[in-house]
N, C-alpha and C positions, 0 to 999 in steps of 0.2 A: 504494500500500500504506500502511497505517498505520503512521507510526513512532513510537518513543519519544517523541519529540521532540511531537506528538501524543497521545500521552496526558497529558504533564504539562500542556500547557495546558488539556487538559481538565480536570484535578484541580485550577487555579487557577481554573477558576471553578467551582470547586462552589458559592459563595453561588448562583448563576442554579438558581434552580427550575424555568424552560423547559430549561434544559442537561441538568439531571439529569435529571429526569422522563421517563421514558419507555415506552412500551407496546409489546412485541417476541412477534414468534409463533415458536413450536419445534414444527415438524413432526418427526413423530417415525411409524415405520411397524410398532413393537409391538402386539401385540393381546396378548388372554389377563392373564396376573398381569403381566408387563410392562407392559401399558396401565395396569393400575391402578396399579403401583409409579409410573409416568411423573407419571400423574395425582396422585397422592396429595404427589408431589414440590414439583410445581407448585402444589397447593392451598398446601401448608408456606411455598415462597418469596414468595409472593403475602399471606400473614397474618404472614409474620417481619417485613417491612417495608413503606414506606409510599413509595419513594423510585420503584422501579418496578414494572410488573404483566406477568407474561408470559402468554399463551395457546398454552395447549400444543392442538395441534391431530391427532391421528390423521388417517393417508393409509391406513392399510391392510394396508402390506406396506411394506417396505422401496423395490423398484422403484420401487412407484406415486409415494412420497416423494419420490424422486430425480427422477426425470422429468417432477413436477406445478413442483418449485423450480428446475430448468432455467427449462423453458418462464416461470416466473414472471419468473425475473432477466429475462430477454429484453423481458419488458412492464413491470419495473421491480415487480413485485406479490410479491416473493418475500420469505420469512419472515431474521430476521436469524441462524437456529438451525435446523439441520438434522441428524436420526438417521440414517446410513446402517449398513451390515454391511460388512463386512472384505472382501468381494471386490470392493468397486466401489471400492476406496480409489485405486486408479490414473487410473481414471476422473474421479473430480472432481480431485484432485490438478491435471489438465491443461485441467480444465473453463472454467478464468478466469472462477470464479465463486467460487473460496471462498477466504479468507484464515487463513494457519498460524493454528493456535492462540497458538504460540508467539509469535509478531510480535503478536496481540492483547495479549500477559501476558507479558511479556519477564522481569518480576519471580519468579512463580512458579517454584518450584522443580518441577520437569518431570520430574527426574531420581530423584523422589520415585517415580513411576509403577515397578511393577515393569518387567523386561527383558520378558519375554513381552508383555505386555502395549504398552510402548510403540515397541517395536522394527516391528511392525507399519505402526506409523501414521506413522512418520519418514518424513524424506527421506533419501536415502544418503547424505548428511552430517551425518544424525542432530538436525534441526530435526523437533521435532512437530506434527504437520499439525492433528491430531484430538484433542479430546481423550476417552480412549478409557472407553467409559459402561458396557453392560452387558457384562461379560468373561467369558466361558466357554472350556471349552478337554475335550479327548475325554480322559475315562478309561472303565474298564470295570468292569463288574457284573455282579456274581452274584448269585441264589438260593439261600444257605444249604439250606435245607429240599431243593432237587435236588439240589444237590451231596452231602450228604450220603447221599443212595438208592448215590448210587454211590461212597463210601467216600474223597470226594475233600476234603482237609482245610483247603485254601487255595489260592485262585483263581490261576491259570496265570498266570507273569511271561515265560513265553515263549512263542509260536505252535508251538517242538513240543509244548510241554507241552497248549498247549489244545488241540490236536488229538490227544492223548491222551486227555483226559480228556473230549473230545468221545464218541469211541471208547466209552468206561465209563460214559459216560450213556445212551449206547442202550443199550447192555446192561443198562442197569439201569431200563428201561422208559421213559428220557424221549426223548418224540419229536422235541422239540428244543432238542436241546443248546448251540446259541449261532445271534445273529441279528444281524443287521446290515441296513442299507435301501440297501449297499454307494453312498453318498453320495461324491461326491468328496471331501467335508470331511472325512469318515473314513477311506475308502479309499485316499486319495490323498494329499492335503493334510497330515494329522495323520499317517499311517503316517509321508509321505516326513521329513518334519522328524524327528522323534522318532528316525528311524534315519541321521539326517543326511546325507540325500541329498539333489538338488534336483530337481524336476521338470521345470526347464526350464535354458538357457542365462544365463547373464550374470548368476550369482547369483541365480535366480528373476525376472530382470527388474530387477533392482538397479544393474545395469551397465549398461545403455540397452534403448532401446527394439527393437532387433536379438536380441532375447532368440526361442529357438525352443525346444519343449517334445523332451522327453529323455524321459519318463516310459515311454516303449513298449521299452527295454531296460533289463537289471540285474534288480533286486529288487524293481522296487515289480512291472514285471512279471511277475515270479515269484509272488509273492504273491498278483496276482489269480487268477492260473492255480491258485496253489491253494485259494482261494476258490470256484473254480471247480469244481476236484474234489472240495475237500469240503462241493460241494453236491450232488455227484452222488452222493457217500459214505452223505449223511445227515445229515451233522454240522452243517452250516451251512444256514440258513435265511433267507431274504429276504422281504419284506414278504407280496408275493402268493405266499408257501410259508404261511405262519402263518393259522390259523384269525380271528384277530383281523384280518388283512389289513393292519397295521402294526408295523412293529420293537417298539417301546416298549410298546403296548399288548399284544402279545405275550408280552414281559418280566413287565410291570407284574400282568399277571393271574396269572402264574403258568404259562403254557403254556410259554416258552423260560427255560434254565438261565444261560445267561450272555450279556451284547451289549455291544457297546461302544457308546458312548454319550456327550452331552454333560455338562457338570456342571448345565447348568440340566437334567436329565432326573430329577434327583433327588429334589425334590420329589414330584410325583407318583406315582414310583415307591416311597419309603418312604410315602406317603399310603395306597398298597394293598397295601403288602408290610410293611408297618413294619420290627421287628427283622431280617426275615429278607435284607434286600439289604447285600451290601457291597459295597464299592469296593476300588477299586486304580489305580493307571499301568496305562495301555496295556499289553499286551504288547510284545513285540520279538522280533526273532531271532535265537538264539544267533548270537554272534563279532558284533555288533553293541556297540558304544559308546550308552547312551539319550542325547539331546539336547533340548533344550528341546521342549514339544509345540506350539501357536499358539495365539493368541488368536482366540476367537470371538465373536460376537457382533457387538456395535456399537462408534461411537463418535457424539462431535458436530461438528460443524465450524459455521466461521460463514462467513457468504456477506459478499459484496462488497458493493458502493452504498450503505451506511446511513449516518446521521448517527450523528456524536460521542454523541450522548446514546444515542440503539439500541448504542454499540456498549458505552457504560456500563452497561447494563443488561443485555444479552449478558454483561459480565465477570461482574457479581455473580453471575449464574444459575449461569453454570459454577463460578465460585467457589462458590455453595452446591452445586450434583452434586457437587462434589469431597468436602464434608466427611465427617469420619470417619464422623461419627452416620448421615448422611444415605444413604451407601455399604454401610454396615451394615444401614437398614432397608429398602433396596432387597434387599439380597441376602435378607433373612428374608422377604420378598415370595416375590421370583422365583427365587431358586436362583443366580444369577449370584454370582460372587466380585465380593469387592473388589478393585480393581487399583491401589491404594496401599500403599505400605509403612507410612504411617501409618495407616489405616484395619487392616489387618493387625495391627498392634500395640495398637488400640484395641482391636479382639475380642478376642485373647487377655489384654490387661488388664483388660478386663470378663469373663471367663471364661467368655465367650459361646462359646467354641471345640468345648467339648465337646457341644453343643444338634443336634438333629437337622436343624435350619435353618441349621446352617452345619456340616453331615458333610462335604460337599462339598470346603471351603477347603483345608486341610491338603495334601488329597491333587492338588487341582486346582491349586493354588499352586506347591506340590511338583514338578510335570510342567511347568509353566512356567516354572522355577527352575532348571532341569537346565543343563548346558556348552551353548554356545551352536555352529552349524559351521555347516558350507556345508548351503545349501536349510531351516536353523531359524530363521532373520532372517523369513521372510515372504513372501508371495508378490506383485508387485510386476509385472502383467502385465495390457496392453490388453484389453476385452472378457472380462473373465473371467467375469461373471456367465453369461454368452451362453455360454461354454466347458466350464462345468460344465454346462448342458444338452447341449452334446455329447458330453460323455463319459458322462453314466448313458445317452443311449440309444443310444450303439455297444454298450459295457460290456454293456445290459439284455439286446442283440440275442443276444451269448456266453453269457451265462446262462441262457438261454430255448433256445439250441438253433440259432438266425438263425448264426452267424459261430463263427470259432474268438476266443477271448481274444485272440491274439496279433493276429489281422486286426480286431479290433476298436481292440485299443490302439493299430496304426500308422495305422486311419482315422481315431482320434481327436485324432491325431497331428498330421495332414495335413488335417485342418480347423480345428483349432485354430490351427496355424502360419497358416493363409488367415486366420485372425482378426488375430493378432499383426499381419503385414503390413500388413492393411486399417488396425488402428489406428493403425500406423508413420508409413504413407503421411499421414494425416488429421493427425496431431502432427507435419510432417515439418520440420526445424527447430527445435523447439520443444525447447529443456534437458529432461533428464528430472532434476525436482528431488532 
């Protein structure tokens, strides 16, 4: 591992122009306004200075990224900068390929990161692994202009409420009244946190690798079950219900009243709605405490076997993602929040707050910013990318008519646990950091 002790001789020879110098690639698996914010980042750090040059490289998708820089480290070909998403954080964590951030930049203040945001990416000792890039996190949205058909004055803070006011939008001719693509990351993930539960055993996974999922009793499975009913009600709509054939685009045009939704979904839905979307926090449900929601999106991590100079050039990079300016025009980009409290404090000091390129922060900050409790820390759990495919299609099978909810949540229960094990087995030994 690299330690201090390792940096400072590197910083004693900064006269050596071979030492510093260096040319480092950052796989990164955004497309869309993402790629370009990525890109546009890299063109900035690349003319701000003359000391190193990065090449930002798209993979695709997030997966493809991950699994092209495995394979790579193995043959020694792998980038010194890598973008993953928030569910594979466990994954590389025990990959013995990627080095904390923290232990890169032992200097930096880390604690600057908000809670939501770097609570995520720790280890249960609270060293940061990642450092964490583009941040999103689920609120929900309305249609002014349908809401109004049906005399309803401000968006539902609770799931009776919206399923009231679900109620009074049919009545009042809208066919669909709120929509969801019922995503783990919403359904699950974001519900369970915000109402302070955990999905699984051992803290989310926090507590070892013995961690088993909980999710198929209580209230998150209550919830789907009434998801369930009020799709059979009318009230609730899923992708393949919507004319549009997607959540957002169904929102976005004006055919569903209200959806919960990411904060990067914001953009384009004020692009064809303008005045008429607002926001808010999640719902909840009464006799509930709100709790912080999760961070979504990305972060970076740096990989293993590089030289002194690649990892000098690694720090600057991340050191320029970090800055305020540079955080800010990523989010005016792509809709993502900033995830510094400095940057936070730079937008409202440039009184960029009130801009419709940053509606989003306030509210999105706000729901990440909440009391912290058991299952709000993160989720922290072998194979999970793999697991959230199991759960939309037991989940899809209950929706559709295949399975009862309940016989869906315990199969997805019982395959998911076969995950956890499998991974258990494969780390067996191995600290969970």
């Amino acid at each position: 591992m690299l330690k201090t002790s390792a940096l400072s001789a590197l910083a004693m020879l900064a006269g050596s122009a071979a030492l510093q110098a260096a040319d480092i690639e950052f796989w990164y698996g955004n497309t869309g306004t993402g790629e370009v914010a990525i890109q546009a980042a890299c063109d900035a750090f690349n003319a701000a200075q003359d000391d190193h040059a990065v090449a930002c490289m798209g993979q695709g998708s997030y997966e493809t990224g991950m699994q092209k820089a495995i394979a790579a480290y193995r043959s020694g070909r792998h980038p010194a900068l890598i973008q993953f998403f928030d569910a594979g954080t466990l994954d590389l964590m025990l990959s013995g390929a990627v080095l904390p951030v923290e232990e890169l930049e032992p200097e930096v203040d880390w604690g600057d990161y908000i809670n939501g945001a770097r609570s995520y990416y720790e280890t249960s000792e609270g060293m940061l692994y990642s450092q964490p890039y583009n941040g999103s996190t689920l609120i929900f949205y309305g249609n002014r202009e349908l809401l109004e058909k049906a005399g309803i004055e401000a968006l539902p803070a609770t799931w009776e409420e919206l399923a009231d006011a679900a109620r009074r939008l049919r009545e009042a001719g809208v066919d669909c009244p709120f929509v969801t693509d019922a995503h783990p990351w919403r359904v699950l993930e974001q519900f369970s946190a915000r109402h302070g539960l955990p999905i699984a055993s051992r803290d989310n996974g926090y507590g070892g690798l013995d961690a088993e999922y909980t999710f198929n009793t209580g209230k998150v499975a209550e919830h789907l079950q009434n998801l369930h009913d009020w799709r059979e009600e009318g009230l609730v709509k899923l992708n393949e219900d919507t004319a549009a054939g997607n959540y957002t685009v169904a929102f976005n045009t004006g055919e569903c009243a209200m959806m919960e939704g990411s904060t990067g979904s914001y953009g384009a839905a004020f692009a064809a709605l303008g005045d008429k979307v607002e926001i808010a926090m999640a719902p909840m449900y009464q006799g509930y405490e709100r709790h912080n929601t999760l961070i979504g999106g990305a972060s970076v991590w740096v990989m293993k076997g590089h030289d002194e100079a690649s990892y000098e050039a690694a720090r600057a990079f991340l050191d320029f993602l970090r800055g305020d300016d540079r955080q800010i025009a990523f989010t005016r980009t792509t809709g993502y929040m900033p995830v510094t409290k400095s940057a936070l404090a730079a937008l409202e000091a440039e009184g960029l707050a009130a801009e419709p390129d940053f509606a989003t922060v306030p509210t999105g900050v706000g729901s990440l910013d909440q009391p912290g409790g058991e299952g709000s820390r993160g989720v922290r759990l072998g194979f999970y990318v793999q697991f959230r495919d199991i759960f939309m299609e037991e989940t899809q099978k209950a929706f559709t008519g295949g399975q009862s909810m309940q016989a869906a949540l315990d199969t997805a229960k019982e395959r998911g646990d076969a995950l956890l094990r499998r991974f258990e087995d494969t780390y067996k030994g191995v600290a969970l950091p």
